[in-house]
Backbone as numpy.savetxt, mean C-alpha at the origin, in Angstrom:
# Nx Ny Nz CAx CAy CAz Cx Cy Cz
-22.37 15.39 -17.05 -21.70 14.17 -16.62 -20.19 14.36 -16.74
-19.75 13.97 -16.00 -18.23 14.04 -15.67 -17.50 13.17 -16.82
-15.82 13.73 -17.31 -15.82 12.70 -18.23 -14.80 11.65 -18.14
-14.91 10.59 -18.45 -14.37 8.96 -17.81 -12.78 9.56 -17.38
-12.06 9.32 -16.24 -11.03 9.44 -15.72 -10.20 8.33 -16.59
-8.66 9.13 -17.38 -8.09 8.02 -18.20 -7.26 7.31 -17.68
-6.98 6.99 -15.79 -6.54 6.66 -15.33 -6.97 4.55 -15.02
-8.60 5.17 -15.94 -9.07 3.70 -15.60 -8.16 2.40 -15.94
-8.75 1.27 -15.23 -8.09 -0.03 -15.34 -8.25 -0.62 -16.90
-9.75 -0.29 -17.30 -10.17 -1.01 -18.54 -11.79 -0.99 -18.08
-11.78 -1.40 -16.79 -13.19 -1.86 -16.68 -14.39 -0.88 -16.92
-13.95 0.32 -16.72 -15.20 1.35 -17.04 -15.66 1.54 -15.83
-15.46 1.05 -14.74 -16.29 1.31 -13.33 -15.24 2.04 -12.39
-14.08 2.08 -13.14 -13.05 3.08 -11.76 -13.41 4.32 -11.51
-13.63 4.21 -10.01 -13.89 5.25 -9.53 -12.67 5.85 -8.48
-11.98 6.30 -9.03 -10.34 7.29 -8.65 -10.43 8.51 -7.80
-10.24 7.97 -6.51 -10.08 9.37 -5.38 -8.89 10.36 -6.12
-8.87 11.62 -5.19 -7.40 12.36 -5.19 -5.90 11.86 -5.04
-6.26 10.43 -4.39 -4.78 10.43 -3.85 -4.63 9.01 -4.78
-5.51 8.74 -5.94 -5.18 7.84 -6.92 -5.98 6.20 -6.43
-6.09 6.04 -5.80 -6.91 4.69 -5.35 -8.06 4.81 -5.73
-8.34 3.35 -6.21 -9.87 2.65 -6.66 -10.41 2.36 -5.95
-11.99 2.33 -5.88 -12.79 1.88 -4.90 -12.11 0.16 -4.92
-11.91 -0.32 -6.31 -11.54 -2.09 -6.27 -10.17 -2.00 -5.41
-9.49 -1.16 -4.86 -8.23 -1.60 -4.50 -6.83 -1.22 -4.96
-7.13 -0.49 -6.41 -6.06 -0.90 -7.44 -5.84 1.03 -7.23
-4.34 1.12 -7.21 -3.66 2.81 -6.75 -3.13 2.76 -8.45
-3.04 3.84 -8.74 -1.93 4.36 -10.02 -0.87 4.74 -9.65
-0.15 3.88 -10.18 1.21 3.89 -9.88 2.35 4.85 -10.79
1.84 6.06 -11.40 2.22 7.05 -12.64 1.97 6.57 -14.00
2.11 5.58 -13.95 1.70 4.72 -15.31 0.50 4.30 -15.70
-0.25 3.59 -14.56 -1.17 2.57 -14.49 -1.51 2.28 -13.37
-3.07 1.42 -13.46 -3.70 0.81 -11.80 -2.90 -0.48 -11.55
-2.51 -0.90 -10.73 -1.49 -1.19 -10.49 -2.26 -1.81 -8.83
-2.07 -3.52 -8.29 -2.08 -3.65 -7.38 -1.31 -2.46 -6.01
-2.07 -2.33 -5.33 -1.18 -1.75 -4.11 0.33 -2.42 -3.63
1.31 -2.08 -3.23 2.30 -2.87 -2.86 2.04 -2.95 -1.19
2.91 -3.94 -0.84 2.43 -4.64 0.35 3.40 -3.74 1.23
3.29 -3.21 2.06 4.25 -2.21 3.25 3.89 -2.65 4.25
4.13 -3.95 4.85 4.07 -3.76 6.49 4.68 -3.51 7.22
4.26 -2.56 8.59 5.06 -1.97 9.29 5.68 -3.11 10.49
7.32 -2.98 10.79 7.91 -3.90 11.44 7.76 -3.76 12.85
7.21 -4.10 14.02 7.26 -3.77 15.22 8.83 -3.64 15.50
8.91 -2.49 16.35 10.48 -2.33 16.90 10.80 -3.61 17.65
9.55 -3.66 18.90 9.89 -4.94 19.75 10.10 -6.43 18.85
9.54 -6.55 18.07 10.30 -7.93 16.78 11.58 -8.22 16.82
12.20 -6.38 16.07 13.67 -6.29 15.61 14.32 -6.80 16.97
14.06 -6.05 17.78 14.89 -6.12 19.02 15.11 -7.74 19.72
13.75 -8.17 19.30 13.43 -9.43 20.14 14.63 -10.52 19.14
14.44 -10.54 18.01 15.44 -11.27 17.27 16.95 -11.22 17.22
17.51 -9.88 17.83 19.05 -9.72 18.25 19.23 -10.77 18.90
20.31 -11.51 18.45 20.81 -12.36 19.39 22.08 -11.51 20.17
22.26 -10.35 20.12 23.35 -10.09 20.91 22.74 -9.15 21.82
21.88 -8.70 22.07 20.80 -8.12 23.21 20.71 -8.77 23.99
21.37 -8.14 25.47 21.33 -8.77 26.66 19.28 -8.49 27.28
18.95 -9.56 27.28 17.49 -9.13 27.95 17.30 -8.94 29.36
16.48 -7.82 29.81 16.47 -7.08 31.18 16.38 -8.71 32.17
16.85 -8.11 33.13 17.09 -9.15 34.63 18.20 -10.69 33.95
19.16 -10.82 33.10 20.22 -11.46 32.57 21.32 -10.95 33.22
């Protein structure tokens, strides 16, 4: 039997890929499991769309 990864949360059930993530969700963050942080990616067309100094095509 493999022996308990000391990366666990507490709960005794973490199960820790290679790249540090829990099956529950929770990544190690060098320290500790640790919610994931939130990264959403910004559509370019957003940024662009919110310039107010962007002349928009046929203007």
């Amino acid at each position: 039997m493999k022996t308990p990864d000391k990366r666990c949360c507490g709960s005794g059930v973490c199960i820790i890929n290679d790249a540090g993530e829990c099956w529950c969700g929770q990544v190690w963050d060098g320290e500790k499991m640790a919610a994931p942080s939130l990264n959403l990616p910004i559509k370019q067309d957003k940024v662009q769309e919110s310039d107010p100094n962007k002349v928009k095509p046929g203007s």
